[in-house]
N, C-alpha and C positions, 0 to 999 in steps of 0.2 A: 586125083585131087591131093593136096598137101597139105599138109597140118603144121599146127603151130602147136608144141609144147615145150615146157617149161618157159616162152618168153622167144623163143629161136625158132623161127621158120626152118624147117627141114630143106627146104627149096634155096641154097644159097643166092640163086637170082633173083628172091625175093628180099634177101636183106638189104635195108636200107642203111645201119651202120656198121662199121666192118666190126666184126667179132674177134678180138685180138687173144690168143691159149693163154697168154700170160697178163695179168691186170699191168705187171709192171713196164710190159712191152707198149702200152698205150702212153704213160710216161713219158719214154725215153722219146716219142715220136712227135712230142712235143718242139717247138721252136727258140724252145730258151727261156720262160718268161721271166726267170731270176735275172737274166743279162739283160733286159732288156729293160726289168725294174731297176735294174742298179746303174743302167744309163739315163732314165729320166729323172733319178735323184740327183744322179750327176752333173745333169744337166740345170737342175733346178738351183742344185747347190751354187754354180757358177753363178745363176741369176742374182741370188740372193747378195754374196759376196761382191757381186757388179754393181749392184742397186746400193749398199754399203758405202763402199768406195766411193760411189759418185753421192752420194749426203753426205760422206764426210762422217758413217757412223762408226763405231766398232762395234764389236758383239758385247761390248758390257752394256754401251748407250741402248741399242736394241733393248736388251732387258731390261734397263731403269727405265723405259720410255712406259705412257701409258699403255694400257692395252689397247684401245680403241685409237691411238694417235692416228690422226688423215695420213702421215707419210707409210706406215703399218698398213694399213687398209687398202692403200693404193698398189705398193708391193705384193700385198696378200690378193687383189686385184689380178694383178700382174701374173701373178705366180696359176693365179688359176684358171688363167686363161692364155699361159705357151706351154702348160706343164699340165701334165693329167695327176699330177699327186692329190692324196686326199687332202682333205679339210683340214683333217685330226694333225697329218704332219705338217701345215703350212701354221698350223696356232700354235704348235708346240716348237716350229721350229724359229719362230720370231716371237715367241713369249706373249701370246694374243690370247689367253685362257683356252676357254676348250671351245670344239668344231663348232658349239649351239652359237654359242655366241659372235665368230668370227659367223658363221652364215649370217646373223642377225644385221652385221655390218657390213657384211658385202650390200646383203638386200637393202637396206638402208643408203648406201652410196648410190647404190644403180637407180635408187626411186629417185633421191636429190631428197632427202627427208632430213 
């Protein structure tokens, strides 16, 4: 029979996650998630700057606009549905105050309210 102590199965063909000698070796065996964050900002970023372009905004109009404006919500729409970025970065990054309230106005768009 085989015992379990400190948390490790004695029996290696009992373990179910591989036990790596080094914390940092777990790390490195990762797939990149920094590259792969800094391609959907990238990606996002190009949206935003596309969606600009074609209103005819620039980034000052963006920020003098209200916060709630329909063309802002639709973008922030947009953005949240081909782009996995958060909340926090879609209101901070088109000047929409903070996540509560861009949530507030997506949900309010999608009801028709």
């Amino acid at each position: 029979m085989f015992s379990v102590r400190g948390g490790r199965a004695k029996n290696p063909a009992l373990l179910i996650f591989p036990v790596y000698p080094d914390p940092k070796q777990a790390a490195r065996s990762s797939c990149g998630g920094e590259a792969v964050q800094e391609a959907v900002e990238g990606r996002a970023e190009r949206l935003v700057t596309g969606r600009l372009k074609a209103m005819g905004w620039t980034e000052k109009e963006l920020a003098a606009r209200r916060k709630g404006d329909p063309a802002k919500v639709k973008l922030a729409a947009e953005l949240r549905a081909g782009t996995t970025m958060p909340l926090a970065w879609i209101a901070e990054r088109l000047a929409m105050g903070s996540r509560g309230y861009l949530t507030w106005l997506l949900y309010r768009q999608g009801n028709n309210l």
